[in-house]
matplotlib code that plots the C-alpha trace (Angstrom):
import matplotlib.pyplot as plt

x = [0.0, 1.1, -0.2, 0.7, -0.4, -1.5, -2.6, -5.6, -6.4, -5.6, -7.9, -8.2, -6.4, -6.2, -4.4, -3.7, -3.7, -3.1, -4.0, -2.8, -5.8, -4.2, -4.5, -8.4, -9.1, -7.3, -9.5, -12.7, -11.5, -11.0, -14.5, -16.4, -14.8, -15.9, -19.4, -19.5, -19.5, -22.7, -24.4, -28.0, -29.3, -32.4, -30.9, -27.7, -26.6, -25.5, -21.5, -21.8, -22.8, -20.5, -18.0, -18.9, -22.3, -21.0, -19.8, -22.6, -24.7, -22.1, -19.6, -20.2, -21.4, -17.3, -15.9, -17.5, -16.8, -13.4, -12.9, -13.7, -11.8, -9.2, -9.5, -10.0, -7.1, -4.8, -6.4, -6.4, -2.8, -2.1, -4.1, -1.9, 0.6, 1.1, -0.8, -4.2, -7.1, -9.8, -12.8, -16.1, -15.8, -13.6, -14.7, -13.8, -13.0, -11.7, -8.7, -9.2, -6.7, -5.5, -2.5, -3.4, -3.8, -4.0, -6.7, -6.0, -8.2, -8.4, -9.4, -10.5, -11.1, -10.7, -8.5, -9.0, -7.1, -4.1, -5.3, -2.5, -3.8, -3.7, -3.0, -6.0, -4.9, -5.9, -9.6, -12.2, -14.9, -17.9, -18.7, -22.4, -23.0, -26.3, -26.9, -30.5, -32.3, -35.3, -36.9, -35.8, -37.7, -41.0, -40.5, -40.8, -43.2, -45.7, -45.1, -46.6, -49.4, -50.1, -49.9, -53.0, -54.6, -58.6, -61.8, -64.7, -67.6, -67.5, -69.9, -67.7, -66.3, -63.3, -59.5, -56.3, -55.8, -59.5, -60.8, -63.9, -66.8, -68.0, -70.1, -68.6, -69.5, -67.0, -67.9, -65.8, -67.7, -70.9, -70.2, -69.3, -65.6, -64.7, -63.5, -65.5, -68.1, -68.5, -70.7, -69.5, -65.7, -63.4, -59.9, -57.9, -57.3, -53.7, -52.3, -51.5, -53.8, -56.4, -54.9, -54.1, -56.9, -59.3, -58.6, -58.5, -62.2, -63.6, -62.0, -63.9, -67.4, -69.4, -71.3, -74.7, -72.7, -72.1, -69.9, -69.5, -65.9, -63.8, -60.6, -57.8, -56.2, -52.2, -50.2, -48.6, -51.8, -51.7, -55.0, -53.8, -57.4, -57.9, -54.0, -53.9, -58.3, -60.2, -63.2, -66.3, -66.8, -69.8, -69.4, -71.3, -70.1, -71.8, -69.5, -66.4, -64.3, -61.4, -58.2, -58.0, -54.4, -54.3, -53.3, -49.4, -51.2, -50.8, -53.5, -50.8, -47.6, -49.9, -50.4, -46.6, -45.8, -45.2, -47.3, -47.4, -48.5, -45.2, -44.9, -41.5, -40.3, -42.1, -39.6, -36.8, -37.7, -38.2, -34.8, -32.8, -34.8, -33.8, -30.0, -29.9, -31.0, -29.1, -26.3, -27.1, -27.8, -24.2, -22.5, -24.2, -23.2, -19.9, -20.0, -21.1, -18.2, -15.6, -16.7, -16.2, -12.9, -11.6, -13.0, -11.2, -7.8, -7.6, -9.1, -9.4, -10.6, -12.9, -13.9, -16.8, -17.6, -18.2, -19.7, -22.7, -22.9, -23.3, -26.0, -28.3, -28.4, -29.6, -31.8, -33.1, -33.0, -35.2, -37.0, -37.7, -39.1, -41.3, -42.9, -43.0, -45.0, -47.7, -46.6, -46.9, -43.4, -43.9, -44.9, -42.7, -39.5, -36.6, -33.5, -29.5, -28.2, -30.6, -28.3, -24.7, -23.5, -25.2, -23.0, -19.4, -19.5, -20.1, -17.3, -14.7, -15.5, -15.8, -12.3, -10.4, -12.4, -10.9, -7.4, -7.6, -9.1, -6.1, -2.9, -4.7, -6.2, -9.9, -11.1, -13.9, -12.9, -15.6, -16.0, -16.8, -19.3, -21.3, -21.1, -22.9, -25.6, -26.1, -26.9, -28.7, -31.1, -31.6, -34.2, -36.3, -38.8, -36.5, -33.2, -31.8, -34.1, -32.6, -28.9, -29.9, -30.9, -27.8, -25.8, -27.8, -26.4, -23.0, -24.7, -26.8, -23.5, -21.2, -23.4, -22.9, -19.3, -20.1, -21.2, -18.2, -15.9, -17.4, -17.1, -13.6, -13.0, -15.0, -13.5, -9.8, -10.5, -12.0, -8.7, -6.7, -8.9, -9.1, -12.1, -13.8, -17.4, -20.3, -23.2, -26.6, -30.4, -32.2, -35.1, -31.8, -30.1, -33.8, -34.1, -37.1, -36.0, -38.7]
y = [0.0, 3.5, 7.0, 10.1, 13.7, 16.9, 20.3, 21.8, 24.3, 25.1, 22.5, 20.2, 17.4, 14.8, 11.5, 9.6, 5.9, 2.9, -0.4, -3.8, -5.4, -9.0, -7.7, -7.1, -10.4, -12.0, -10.3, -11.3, -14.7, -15.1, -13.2, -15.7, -18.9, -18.1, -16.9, -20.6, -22.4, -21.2, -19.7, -21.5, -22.3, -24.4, -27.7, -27.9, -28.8, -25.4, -25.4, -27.4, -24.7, -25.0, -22.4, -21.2, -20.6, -18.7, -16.4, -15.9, -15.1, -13.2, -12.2, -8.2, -7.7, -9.5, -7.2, -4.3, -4.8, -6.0, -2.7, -0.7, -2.4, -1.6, 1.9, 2.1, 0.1, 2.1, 5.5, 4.6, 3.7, 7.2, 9.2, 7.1, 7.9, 11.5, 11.4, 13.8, 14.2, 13.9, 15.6, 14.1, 11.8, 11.6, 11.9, 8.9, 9.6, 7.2, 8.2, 8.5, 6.4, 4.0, 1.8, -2.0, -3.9, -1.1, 0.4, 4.8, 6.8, 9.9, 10.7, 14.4, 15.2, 18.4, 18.1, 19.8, 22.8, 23.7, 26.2, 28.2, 30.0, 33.7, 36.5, 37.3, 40.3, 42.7, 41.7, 43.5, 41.6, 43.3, 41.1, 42.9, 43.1, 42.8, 42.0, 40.7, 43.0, 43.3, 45.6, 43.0, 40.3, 42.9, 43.7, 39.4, 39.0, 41.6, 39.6, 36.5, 38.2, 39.6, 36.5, 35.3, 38.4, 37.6, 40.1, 41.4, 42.9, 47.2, 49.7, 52.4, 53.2, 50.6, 51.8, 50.0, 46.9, 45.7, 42.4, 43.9, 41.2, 42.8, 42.2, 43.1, 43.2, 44.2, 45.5, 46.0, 48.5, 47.7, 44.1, 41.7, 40.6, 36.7, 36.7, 40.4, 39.0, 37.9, 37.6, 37.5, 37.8, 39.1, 40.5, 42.4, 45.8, 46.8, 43.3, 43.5, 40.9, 43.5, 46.3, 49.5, 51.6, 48.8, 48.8, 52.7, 52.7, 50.3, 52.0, 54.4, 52.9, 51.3, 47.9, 48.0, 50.9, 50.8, 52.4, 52.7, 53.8, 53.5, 51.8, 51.0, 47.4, 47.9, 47.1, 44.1, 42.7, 38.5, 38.1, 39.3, 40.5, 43.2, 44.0, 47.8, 48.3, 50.7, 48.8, 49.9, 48.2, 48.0, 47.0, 46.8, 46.1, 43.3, 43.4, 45.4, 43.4, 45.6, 43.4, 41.9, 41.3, 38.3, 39.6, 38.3, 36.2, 32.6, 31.2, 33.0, 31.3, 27.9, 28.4, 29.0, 25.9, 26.9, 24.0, 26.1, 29.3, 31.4, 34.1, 34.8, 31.4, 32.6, 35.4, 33.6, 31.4, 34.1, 34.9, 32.2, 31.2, 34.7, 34.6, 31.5, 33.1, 36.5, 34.0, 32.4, 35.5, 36.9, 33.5, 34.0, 37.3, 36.7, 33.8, 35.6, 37.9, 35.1, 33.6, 36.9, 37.5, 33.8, 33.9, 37.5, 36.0, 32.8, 33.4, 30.2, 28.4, 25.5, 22.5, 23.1, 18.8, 20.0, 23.2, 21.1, 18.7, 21.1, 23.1, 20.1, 19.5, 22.7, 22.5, 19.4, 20.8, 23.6, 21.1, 19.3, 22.8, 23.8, 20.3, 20.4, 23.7, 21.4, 22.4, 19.9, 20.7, 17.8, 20.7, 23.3, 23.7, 23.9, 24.6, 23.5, 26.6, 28.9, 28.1, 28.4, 31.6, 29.9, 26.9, 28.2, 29.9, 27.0, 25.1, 27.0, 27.6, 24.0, 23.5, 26.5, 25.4, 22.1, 22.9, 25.6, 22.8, 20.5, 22.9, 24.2, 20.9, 22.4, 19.2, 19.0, 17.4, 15.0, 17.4, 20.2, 18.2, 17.3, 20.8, 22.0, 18.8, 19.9, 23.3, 22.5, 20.1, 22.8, 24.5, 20.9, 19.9, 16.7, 17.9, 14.2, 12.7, 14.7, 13.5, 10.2, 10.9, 12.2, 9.9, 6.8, 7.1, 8.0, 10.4, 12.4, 12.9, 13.2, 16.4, 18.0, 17.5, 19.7, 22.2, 22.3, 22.6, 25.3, 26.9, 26.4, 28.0, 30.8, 31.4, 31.1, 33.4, 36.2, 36.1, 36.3, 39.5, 42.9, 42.1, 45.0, 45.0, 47.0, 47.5, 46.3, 47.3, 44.3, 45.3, 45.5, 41.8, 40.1, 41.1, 43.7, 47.0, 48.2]
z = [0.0, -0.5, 0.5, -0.5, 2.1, 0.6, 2.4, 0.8, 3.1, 6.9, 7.9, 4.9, 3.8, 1.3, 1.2, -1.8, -1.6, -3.5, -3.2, -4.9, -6.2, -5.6, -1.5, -2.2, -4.5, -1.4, 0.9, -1.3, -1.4, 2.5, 3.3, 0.9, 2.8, 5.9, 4.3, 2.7, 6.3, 7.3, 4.3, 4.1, 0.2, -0.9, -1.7, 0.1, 3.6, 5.7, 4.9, 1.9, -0.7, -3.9, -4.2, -7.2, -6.2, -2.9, -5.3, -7.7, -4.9, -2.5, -4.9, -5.0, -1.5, -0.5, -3.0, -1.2, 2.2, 1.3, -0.4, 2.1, 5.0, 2.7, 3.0, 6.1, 7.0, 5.0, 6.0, 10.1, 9.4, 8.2, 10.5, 13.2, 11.7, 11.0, 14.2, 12.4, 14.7, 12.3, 12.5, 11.1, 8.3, 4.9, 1.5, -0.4, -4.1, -6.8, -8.6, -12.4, -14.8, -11.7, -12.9, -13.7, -10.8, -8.0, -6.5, -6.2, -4.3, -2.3, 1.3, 1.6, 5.2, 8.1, 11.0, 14.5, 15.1, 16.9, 19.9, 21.2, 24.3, 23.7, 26.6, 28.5, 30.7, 28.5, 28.5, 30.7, 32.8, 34.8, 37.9, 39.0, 42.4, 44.4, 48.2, 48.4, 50.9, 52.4, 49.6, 47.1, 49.1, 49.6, 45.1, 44.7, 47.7, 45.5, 42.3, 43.9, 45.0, 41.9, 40.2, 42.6, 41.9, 42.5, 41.1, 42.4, 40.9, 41.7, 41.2, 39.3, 35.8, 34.8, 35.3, 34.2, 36.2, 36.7, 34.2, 32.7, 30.8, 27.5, 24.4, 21.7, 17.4, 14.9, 11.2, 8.6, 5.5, 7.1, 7.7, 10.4, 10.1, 10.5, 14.3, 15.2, 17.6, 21.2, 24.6, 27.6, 26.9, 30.1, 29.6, 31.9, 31.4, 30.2, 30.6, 26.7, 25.5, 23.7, 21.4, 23.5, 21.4, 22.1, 26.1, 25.7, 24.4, 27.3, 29.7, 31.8, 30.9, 33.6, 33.7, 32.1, 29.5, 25.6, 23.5, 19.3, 18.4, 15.4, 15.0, 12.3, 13.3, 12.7, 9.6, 11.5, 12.5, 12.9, 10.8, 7.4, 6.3, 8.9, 8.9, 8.4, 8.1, 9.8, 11.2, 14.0, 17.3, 19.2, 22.9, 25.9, 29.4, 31.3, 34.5, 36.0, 38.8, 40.5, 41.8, 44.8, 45.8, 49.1, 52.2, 53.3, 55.7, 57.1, 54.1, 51.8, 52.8, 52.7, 49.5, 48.7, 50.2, 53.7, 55.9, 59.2, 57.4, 59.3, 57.5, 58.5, 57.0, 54.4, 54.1, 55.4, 51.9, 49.5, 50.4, 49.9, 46.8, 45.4, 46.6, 44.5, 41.4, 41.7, 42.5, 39.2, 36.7, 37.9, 37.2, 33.5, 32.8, 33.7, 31.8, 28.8, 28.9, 29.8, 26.5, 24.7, 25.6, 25.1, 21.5, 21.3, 22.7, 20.9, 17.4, 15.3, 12.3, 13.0, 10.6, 8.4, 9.7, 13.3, 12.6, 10.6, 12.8, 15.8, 13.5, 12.6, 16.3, 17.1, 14.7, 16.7, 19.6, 18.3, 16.8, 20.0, 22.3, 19.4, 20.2, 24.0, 23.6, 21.5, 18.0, 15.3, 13.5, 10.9, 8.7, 10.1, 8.2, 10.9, 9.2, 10.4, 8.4, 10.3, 13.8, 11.6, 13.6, 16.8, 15.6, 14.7, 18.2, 20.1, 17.9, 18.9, 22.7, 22.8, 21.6, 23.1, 26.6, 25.8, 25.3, 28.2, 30.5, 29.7, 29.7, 33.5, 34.6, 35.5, 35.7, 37.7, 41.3, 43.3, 46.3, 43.4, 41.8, 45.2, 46.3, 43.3, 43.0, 46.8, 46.0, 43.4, 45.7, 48.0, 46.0, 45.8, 48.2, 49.7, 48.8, 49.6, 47.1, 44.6, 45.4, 45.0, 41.5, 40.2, 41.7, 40.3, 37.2, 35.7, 32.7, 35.0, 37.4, 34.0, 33.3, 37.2, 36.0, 32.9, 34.5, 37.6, 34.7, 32.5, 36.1, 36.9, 33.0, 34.0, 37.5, 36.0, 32.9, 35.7, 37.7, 34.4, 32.9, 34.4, 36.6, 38.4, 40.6, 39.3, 41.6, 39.6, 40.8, 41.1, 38.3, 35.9, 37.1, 36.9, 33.7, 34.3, 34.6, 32.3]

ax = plt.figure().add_subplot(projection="3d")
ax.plot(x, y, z, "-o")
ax.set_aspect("equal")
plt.show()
């Protein structure tokens, strides 16, 4: 056998090879002996099929598979050799005008890159800062009583915030419009599920009331035949209910999950629960920018094999929410190039994490990994349960590990960066400022 290396790019790489044809009719002619000892035919004994006939019926499917242990014989061989880390799978192609009695072909394939580690104390990091106070447990305290918010009827006009019951009839040039009619329909008042000029006309009427007002549905409108159109409504109120927001009593913490109803555990929960997940959003920011600056420090090309690969998985994965939120996506068209950016980033933070892991040995250590499957449980009703799990099975525990390590990146890249503290307002870390 005989190979021959070229360089087609900085990644790409072809290998010509030859092979004597007398090493694959060999091959062909061991493969169909052993086939012969058990192959089953109508009118012969299993073992004593003739030869010839072994052939006739076998012949091309030897040839093939002794063909392509072949190559990949003499292609491992040469990876090993030139010790190549392959990445994804060759492209096999048949060399034109072969000599007599040798089979030529080509292997076209990508290696992985070298990473060389680039200098990271130039790079800036933001580490925000928040202590969770007591007004930051009162701000989270209000958001779960206004999610069970409860109405009651009132005797006055409606205002922003109060769920309303209408009648309502929509015309279009004289005519009801497809969707324009309904009794007895509630909505609450500014919570975005009614166009603003819509809520604007209902508000202010009273139960038993009517109204007739004119308005033009916007360009961007979902239903495409009332998407820019002026149409008339007709609506009459049937009902206005003001908010009730519970009162942070015993019945309340109940109903958070506190079996004693003490509000100060309560609290005391809140608290802990919310330290967790400023805790969490800080570790992700920083994350974000300790990502930024190793793809800044350690620019690389990555093989077009991996970046594929990674993008028809996202595509799957994409794939897979879209279904867990009840949409059939048999007819929805979810396409790998779509995620190709989304792709080539996560390429080559998955190598350059890789090399840095090695050459720093961040390797995730065991009392790491229970520390974080402990905090983890701590949020979870029997934290011990929860333990258990991950440590039942090596894949669950394998992806603690993951996590450990994408931390220990993350804490070495901060000390190596021009890290400074910035205060943050909690509306602005939550993600809510507005």
């Amino acid at each position: 056998m005989q190979t021959n290396q070229e360089t087609q790019g900085a990644l790409e790489r072809r290998i010509d090879m030859t092979v004597p044809m007398a090493e694959i009719e060999k091959e062909v002619d061991s493969r169909l002996k052993r086939m012969a000892r058990t192959v089953k035919m109508p009118g012969f004994r299993p073992g004593k099929v003739p030869m010839k006939i072994v052939a006739q019926t076998y012949g091309s499917q030897a040839r093939s598979e002794a063909i392509g242990a072949a190559v990949e014989k003499v292609f491992g061989d040469k990876v090993r050799e030139q010790n190549l880390r392959v990445a994804g799978y060759p492209r096999i192609e048949p060399i034109q005008g072969a000599g007599e009695g040798t089979l030529e072909f080509s292997a076209v394939f990508e290696v992985y890159p070298q990473v060389p580690l680039g200098e990271l104390s130039e790079h800036k990091i933001e580490r925000p800062t928040l202590a969770v106070g007591d007004a930051e447990v009162d701000k989270t305290i209000d958001v779960l009583r206004k999610q069970r918010t409860t109405f009651e009827a009132v005797d006055r006009a409606a205002q922003d915030g109060d769920r309303v019951v209408i009648d309502f009839a929509g015309r279009k040039d004289g005519e009801l419009f497809e969707g324009g009619k309904a009794e007895d329909f509630p909505f609450v008042i500014g919570a975005g599920s009614m166009l603003k000029d819509f809520e604007t006309a209902v508000t202010g009427l009273k139960a038993g009331e009517s109204k007739t007002f004119d308005m033009t549905f916007p360009e961007d409108y979902h239903a495409a035949h009332l998407a820019g159109q002026q149409v008339q409504f007709e609506i009459t109120v049937k009902r206005v209910e003001g908010p009730k927001l519970p009162e942070i009593d015993a019945d309340f913490a109940k109903a958070l999950g506190v079996a004693d109803g003490d509000v100060t555990k309560l609290r005391d929960e809140v608290r802990a629960n919310l330290e967790r997940e400023v805790k969490r959003r800080i570790q992700a920011k920083i994350k974000e920018q300790v990502m930024d600056a190793l793809l800044a420090a350690n620019p690389i090309e990555v093989p077009k094999a991996l970046v594929e690969q990674e993008s028809r998985q996202l595509a799957e994965n994409a794939k897979r929410d879209l279904e867990m939120r009840g949409m059939k996506t048999k007819d929805i068209p979810v396409e790998p190039a779509w995620f190709a950016d989304q792709a080539v980033r996560r390429v080559k933070l998955g190598l350059i994490m890789a090399e840095l892991v090695k050459a720093k040995e961040l390797y995730a250590k065991p009392e790491q990994v229970r520390a974080l499957v402990d905090e983890m449980a701590q949020s979870y009703e029997d934290p011990a349960e929860l333990v258990r799990w991950y440590y039942a099975q090596p894949e669950r525990l394998a992806q603690a590990e993951a996590v450990v390590i994408e931390d220990n990146v993350v804490g070495w890249v901060a000390s190596q960066t021009q890290t400074t503290d910035k205060p943050v307002s909690f509306d602005e870390l939550m993600g809510n400022a507005a």
